[in-house]
C-alpha positions as a printed Julia matrix, in Angstrom:
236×3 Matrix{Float64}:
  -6.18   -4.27  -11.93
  -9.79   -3.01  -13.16
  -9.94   -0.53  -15.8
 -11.07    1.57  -12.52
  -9.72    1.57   -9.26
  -8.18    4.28   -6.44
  -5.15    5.1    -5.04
  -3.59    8.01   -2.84
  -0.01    9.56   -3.92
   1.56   12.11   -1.99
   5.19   13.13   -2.11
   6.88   15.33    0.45
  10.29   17.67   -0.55
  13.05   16.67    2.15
  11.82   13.65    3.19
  12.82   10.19    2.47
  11.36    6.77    2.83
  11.19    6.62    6.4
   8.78    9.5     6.7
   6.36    7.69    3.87
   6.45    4.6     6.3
   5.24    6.7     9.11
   2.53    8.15    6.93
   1.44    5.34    5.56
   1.27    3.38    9.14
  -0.51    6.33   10.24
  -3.4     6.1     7.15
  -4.26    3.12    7.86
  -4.24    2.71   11.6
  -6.03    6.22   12.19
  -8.79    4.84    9.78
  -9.07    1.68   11.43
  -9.64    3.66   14.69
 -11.93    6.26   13.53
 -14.11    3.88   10.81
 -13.96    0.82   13.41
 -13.23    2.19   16.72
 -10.29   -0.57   16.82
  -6.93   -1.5    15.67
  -8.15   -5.06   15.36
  -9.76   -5.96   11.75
 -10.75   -9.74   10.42
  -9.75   -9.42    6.54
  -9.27  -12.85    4.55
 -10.27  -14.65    7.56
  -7.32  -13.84    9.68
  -7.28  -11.57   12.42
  -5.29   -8.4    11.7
  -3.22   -6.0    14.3
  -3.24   -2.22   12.74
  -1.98   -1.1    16.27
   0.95    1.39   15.32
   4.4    -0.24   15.35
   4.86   -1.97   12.34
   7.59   -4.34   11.42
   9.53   -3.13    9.29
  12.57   -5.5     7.31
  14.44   -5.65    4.69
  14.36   -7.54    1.94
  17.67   -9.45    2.59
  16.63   -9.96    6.11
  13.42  -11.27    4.98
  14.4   -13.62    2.47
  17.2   -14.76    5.11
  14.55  -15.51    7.82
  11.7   -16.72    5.41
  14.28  -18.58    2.56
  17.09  -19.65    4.45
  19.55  -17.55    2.08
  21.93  -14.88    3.67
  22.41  -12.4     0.49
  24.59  -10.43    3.36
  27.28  -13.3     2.45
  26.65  -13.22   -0.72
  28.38  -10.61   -3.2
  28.7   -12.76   -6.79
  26.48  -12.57   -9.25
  26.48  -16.35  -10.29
  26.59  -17.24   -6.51
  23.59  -15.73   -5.8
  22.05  -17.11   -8.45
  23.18  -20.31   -7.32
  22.21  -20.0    -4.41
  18.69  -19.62   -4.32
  18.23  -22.03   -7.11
  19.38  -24.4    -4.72
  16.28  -23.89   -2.43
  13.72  -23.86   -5.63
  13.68  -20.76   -6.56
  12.81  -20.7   -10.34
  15.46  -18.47  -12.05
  14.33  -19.25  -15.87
  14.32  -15.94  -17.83
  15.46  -13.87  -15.57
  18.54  -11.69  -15.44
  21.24  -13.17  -13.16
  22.77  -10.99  -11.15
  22.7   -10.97   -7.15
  20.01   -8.04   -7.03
  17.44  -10.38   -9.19
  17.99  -13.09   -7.44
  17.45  -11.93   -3.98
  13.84  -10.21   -5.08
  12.63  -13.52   -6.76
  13.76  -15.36   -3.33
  11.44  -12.51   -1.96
   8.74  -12.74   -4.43
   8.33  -16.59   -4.68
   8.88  -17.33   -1.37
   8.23  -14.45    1.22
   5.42  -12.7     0.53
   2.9   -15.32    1.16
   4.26  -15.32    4.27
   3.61  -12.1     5.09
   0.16  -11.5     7.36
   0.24   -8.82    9.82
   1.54   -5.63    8.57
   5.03   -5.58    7.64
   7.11   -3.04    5.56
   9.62   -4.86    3.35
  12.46   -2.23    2.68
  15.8    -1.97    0.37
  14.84   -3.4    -2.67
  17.5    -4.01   -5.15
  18.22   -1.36   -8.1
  16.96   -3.78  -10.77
  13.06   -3.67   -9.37
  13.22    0.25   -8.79
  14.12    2.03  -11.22
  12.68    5.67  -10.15
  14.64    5.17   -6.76
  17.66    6.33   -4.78
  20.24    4.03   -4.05
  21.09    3.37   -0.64
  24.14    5.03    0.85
  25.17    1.9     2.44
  25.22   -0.53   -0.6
  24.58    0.73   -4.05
  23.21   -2.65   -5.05
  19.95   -1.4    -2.93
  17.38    1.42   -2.71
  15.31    3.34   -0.37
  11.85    1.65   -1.29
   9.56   -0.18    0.66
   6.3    -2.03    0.02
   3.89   -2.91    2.72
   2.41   -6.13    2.81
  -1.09   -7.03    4.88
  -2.33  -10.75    4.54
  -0.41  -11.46    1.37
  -1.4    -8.51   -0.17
   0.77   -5.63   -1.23
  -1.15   -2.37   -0.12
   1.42    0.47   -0.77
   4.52    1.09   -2.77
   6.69    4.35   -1.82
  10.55    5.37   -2.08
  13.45    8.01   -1.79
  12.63    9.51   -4.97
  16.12    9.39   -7.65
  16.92   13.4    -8.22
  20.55   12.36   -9.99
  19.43   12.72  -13.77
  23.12   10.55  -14.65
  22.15    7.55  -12.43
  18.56    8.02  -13.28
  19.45    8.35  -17.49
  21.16    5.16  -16.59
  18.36    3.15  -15.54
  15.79    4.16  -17.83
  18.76    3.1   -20.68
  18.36   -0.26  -18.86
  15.04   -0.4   -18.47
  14.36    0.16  -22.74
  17.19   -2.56  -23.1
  15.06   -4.88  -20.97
  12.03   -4.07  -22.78
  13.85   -4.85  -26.11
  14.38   -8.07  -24.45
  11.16   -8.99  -23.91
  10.19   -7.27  -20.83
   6.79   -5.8   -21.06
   6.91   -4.77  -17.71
   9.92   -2.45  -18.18
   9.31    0.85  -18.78
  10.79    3.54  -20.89
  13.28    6.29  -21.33
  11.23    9.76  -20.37
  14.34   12.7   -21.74
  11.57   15.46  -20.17
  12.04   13.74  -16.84
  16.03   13.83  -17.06
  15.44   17.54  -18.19
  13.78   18.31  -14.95
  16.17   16.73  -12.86
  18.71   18.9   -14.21
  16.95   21.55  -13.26
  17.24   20.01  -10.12
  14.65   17.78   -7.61
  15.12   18.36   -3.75
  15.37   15.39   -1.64
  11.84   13.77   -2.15
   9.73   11.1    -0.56
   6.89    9.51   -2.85
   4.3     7.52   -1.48
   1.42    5.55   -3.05
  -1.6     3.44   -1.73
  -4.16    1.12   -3.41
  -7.48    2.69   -2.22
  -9.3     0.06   -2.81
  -7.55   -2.34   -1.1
  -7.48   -0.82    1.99
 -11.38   -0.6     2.22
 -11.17   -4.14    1.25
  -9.3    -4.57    4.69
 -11.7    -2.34    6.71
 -14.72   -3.6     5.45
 -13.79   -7.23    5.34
 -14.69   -8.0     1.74
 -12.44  -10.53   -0.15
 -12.87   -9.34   -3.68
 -11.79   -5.91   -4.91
 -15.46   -6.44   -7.34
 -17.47   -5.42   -3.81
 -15.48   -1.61   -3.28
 -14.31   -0.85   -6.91
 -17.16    1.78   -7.8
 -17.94    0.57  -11.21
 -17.45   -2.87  -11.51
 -16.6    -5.11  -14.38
 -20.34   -6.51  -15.12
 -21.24  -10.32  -16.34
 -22.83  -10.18  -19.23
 -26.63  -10.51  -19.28
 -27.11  -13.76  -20.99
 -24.2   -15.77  -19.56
């Protein structure tokens, strides 16, 4: 990241993470159409399809198609693990549990492989710690990132509104900073105080501005739409 760059959020009560997929589909497709006059872009030097209808799949389908590992078979921490170390996925310093494992499978392995647009839902609880679990497996959430040649352009989720669970995981997110973690972040008590107070059902969306008129206008380095670049220095 530059010290300056754009992005869009936007969060809607009563809506979950299917509606932010629609909007976000619907950003970037309408602007394609109204900026270009066509769904059909060359970014990166690779022809792009912004026609509405975007794949969207999950993470454990992805890595299964992409990785060769079926995380749907798999429900052990160590065998996960395992598992994916198997197929060279580099596990050093990272927690082991199945949730980990299937997200560096993603993250070493898939997203490279990702060109036209493609939504990449249900990301395990250990990545996402602002977001509802799923009702179908509590190992996963309602998130989803969407991926365009390579390049991550939005993040969005089923906002968390249970301040226990979500207590919880900022307690685990200050023991992984204490570990090490810089990434992690930290535990926010005015947050929890709110949710007690009570959050509807929320959907939260957000989208890198800048990357997106990367996309439309072709460029390949974010130094050619940021508006105040990082300058070289005179007398280099």
């Amino acid at each position: 990241h530059n010290p300056e760059f754009t992005t869009i959020e936007l969060y809607e009560a009563y809506a979950a993470f299917h509606e932010m997929m629609d909007i976000a589909e619907g950003i970037l497709s309408t602007a394609a159409q109204d900026i270009l006059g066509s769904y059909q872009v060359n970014w990166l030097g690779v022809d792009i399809d912004l026609t509405p209808g975007w794949k969207r799949l999950t993470m454990i389908d992805a890595v299964k198609e992409y990785v060769g590992v079926d995380f749907d078979a798999i429900s052990d921490d160590e065998e996960a693990c395992k598992a994916v170390e198997a197929v060279g996925i580099d596990m050093e310093g990272c927690e082991r549990t199945w949730g980990t494992a299937l997200y560096e499978a993603f993250d070493q392995r898939v997203e490279e492989k990702l060109v036209q647009p493609t939504f990449i839902t249900m990301y395990p609880v250990e990545v996402s710690p602002l977001t509802k679990r799923s009702p179908k497996d509590p190992r996963l959430t309602e998130r989803f990132e969407l991926f365009i040649c390579h390049s991550e352009m939005g993040n969005a989720f089923s906002e968390l509104n249970d301040p226990v669970d979500q207590k919880a995981r900022f307690q685990k997110q200050v023991e992984m900073r204490e570990q090490g973690d810089d990434e992690a972040g930290m535990m926010d008590m005015d947050y929890i105080t709110a949710l007690e107070y009570g959050l509807p059902p929320t959907g939260g969306l957000g989208i890198g501005i800048d990357r997106c008129v990367m996309l439309l206008t072709g460029q390949d380095t974010i130094r050619e739409v940021i508006l105040f670049p990082t300058m070289k220095p005179l007398d280099s």
